[in-house]
C-alpha positions as CSV (number, residue, x, y, z in Angstrom):
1,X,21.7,-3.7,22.4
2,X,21.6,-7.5,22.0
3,X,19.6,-10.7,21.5
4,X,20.1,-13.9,23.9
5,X,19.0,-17.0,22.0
6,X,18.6,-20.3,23.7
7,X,17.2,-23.9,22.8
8,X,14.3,-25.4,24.4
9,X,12.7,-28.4,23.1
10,X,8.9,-28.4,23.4
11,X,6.5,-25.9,22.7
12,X,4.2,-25.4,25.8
13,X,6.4,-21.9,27.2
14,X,6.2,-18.7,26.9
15,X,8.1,-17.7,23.5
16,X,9.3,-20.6,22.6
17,X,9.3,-21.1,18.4
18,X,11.3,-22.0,15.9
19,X,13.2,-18.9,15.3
20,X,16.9,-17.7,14.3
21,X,18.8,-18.6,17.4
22,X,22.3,-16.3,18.0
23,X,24.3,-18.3,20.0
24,X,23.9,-21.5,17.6
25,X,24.0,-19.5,14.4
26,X,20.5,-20.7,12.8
27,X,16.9,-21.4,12.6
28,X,16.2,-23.6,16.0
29,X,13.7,-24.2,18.8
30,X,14.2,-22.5,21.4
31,X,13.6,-19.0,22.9
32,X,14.9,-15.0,22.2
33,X,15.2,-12.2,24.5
34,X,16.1,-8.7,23.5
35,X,18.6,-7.4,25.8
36,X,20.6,-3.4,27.0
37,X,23.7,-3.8,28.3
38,X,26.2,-0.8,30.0
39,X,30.0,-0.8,28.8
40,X,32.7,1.0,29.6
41,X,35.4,-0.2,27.6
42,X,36.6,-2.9,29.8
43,X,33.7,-4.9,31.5
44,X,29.9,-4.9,30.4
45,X,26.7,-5.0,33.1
46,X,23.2,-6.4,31.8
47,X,20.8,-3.6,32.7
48,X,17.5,-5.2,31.0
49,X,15.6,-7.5,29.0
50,X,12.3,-8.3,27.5
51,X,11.6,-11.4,25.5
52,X,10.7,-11.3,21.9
53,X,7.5,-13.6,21.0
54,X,7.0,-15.0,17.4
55,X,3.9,-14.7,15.7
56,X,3.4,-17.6,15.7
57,X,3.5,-18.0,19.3
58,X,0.3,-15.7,19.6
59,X,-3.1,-16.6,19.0
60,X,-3.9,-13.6,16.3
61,X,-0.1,-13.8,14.7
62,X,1.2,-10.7,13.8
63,X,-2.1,-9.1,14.2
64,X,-2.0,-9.8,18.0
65,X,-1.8,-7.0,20.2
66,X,0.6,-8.7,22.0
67,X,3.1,-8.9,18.9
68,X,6.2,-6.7,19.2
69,X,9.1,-6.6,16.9
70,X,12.9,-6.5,18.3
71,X,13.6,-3.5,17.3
72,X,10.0,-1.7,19.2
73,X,11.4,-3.8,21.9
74,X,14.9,-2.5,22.5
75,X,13.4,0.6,22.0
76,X,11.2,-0.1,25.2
77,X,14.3,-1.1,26.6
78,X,16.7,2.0,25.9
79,X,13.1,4.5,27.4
80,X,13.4,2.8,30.2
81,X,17.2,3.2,30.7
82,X,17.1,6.7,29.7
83,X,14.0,7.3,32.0
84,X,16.4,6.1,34.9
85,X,18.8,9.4,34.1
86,X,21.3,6.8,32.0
87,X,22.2,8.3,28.6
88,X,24.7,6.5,26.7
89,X,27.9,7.5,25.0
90,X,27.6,5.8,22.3
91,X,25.0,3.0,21.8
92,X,26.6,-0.4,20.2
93,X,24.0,-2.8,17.9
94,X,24.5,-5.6,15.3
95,X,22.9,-5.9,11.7
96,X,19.5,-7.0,13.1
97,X,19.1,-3.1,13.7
98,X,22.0,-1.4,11.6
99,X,19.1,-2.7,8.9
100,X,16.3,-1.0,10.1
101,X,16.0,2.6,9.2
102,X,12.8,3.6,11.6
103,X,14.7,1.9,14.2
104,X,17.9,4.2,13.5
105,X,15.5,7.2,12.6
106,X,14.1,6.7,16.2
107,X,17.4,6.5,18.1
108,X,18.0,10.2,16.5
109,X,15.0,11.5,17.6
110,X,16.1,10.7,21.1
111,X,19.6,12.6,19.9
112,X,21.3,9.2,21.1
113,X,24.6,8.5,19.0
114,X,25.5,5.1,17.6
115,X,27.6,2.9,15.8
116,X,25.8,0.1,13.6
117,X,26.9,-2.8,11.8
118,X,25.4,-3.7,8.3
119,X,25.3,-6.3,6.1
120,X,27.3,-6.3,3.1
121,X,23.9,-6.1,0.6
122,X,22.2,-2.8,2.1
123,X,20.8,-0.9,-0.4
124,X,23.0,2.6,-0.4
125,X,22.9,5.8,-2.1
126,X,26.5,6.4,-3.3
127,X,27.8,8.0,-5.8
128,X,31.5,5.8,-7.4
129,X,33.8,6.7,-9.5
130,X,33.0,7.4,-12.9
131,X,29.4,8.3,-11.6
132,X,27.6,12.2,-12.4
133,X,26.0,11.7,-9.3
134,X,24.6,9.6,-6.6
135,X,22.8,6.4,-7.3
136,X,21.6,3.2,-5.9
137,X,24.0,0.5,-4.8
138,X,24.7,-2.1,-2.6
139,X,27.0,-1.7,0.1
140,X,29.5,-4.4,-1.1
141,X,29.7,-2.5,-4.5
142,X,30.7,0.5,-2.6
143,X,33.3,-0.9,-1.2
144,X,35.0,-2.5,-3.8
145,X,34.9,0.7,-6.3
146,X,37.1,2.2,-3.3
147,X,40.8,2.9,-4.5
148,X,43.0,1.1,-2.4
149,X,44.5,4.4,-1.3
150,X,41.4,5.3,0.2
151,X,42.2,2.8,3.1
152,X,44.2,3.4,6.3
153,X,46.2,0.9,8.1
154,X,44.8,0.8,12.2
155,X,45.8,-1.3,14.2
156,X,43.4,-2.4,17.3
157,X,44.5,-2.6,20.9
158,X,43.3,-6.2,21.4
159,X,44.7,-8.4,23.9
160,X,46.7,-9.6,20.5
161,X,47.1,-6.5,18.7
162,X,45.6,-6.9,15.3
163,X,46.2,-5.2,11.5
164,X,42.8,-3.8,9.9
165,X,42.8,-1.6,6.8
166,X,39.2,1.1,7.0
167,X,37.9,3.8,4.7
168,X,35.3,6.2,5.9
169,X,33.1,7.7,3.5
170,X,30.0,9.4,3.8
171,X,26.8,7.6,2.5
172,X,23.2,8.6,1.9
173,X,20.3,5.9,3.8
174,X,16.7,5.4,2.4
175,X,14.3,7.0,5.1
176,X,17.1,9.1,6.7
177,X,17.8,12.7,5.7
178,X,21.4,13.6,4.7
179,X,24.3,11.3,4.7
180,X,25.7,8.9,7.6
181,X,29.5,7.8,7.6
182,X,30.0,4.4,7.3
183,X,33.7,2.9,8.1
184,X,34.8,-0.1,5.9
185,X,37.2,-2.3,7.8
186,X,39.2,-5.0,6.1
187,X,41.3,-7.7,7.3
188,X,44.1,-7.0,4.3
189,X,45.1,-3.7,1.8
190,X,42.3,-4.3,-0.3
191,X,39.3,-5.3,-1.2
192,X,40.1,-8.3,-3.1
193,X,42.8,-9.7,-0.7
194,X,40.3,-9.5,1.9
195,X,38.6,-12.5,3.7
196,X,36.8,-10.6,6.2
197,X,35.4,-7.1,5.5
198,X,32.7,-5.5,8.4
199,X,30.6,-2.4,7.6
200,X,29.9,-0.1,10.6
201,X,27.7,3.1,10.2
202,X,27.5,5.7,12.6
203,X,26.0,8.8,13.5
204,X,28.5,10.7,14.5
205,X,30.2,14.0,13.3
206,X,32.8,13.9,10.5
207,X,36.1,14.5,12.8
208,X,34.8,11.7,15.0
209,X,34.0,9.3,13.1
């Protein structure tokens, strides 16, 4: 699941607002479509797409019965492929969705799998050292209360190979029941040597994940 930004000056089409544009990396005019795309590990195929209009591109705003969210939308989108007989694997999102906990809740009552990225500031039950039980955290402070045993050397099978450092560690989500595993992947040993750290959440079973 994806979103395709682009520019458009003017005003007069369909969904075209001032909105957070992907491929530019802000706020700009222009136009977003929600996207589903098959991948097998090696090459991707779009499958479908439906475009995502602002409020403030409808007449009634968010009160318009025309106004969908991105997330309702790439719902839409995965029915439809799963309506063709097309269940995937393992469904792939960005922190857009990794955020949204109906949108995750939904994906499990369809008993899809998924891996899901989130940003560093997601509110997290944990519970860290020193801790008598579980409490509210962000997900950055989870991660640096890790020990820096607690994180395994991988390295990735890129075209150039490349060194990471992950801890997985199981994590309880407001509005879903139980605990999800999330891996933590830096780009040194630690925490504080670190310059880039990602935050993935899945699904999936203990052993696999």
């Amino acid at each position: 699941i994806d979103d395709s930004g682009h520019r458009k000056s003017g005003s007069a089409t369909d969904g075209v607002a001032r909105q957070y544009i992907g491929q530019v990396g802000k706020v700009d005019n222009g136009m977003v479509m929600v996207t589903t795309h098959a991948y097998d590990g090696v090459r991707g195929l779009p499958l479908d797409l439906a475009m995502y209009k602002p409020a403030s591109t409808l007449p009634e705003g968010k009160a318009d019965p025309n106004f969908v969210k991105k997330p309702e939308l790439a719902l839409r989108l995965i029915d439809r492929c799963l309506e063709r007989g097309h269940t995937p694997g393992l469904s792939l999102f960005d922190s857009g969705y990794g955020n949204n906990g109906p949108f995750l809740l939904e994906l499990e009552n369809r008993e899809l799998k998924y891996i899901a990225a989130l940003v560093k500031a997601r509110i997290v039950y944990a519970q860290l050292p020193g801790e008598p039980s579980r409490n509210k955290h962000r997900l950055e402070d989870v991660a640096r209360a890790l020990a820096p045993e607690s994180f395994t050397k991988v390295t990735l099978k890129l075209d150039k190979p490349r060194d990471v450092w992950v801890a997985v560690v199981p994590i309880h989500f407001p509005n879903l029941e139980g605990t999800r595993h999330v891996a933590i992947q830096l780009d040194a040993p630690t925490f504080e040597e670190a310059k880039e750290v990602d935050y993935l959440m899945t699904n999936q079973a203990a052993e696999v994940a």
